[in-house]
N, C-alpha and C positions, 0 to 999 in steps of 0.2 A: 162566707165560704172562702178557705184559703187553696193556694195553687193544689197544695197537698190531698185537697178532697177533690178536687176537680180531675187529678191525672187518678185520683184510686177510686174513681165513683163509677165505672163497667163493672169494675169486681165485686164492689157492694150493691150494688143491685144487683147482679146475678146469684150473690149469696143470697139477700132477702128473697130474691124468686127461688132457689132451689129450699128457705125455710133453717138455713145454715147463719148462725151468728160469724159474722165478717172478725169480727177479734178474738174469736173462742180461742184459737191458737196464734195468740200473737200476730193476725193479718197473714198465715203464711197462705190458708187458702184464697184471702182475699184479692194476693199478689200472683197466687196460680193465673187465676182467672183474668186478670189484668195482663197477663203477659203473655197468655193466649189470644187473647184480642188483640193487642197491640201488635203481636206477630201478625195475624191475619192482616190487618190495614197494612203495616209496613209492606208486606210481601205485598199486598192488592197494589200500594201506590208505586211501588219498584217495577211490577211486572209492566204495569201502564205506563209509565215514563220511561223504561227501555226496554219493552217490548215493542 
């Protein structure tokens, strides 16, 4: 497993769970989904550390 699956591997599994092929369109939904998650944590661990 390279670094490259480990940061895109939230978006591909949330495709296989919603039943959506992660590469149909070149990864761009699989990078949606990845940068929605990633938002979330970032904003959780900002709001925690200066909040």
């Amino acid at each position: 497993m390279s670094i490259t699956d480990v940061i895109l591997w939230p978006g591909t599994k949330i495709c296989e769970w919603m039943g959506v092929d992660p590469e149909a369109d070149q990864g761009l939904i699989r990078s949606m989904f990845n940068m929605l998650v990633y938002l979330v944590v970032i904003l959780t661990v900002m709001w925690v550390i200066l909040g």
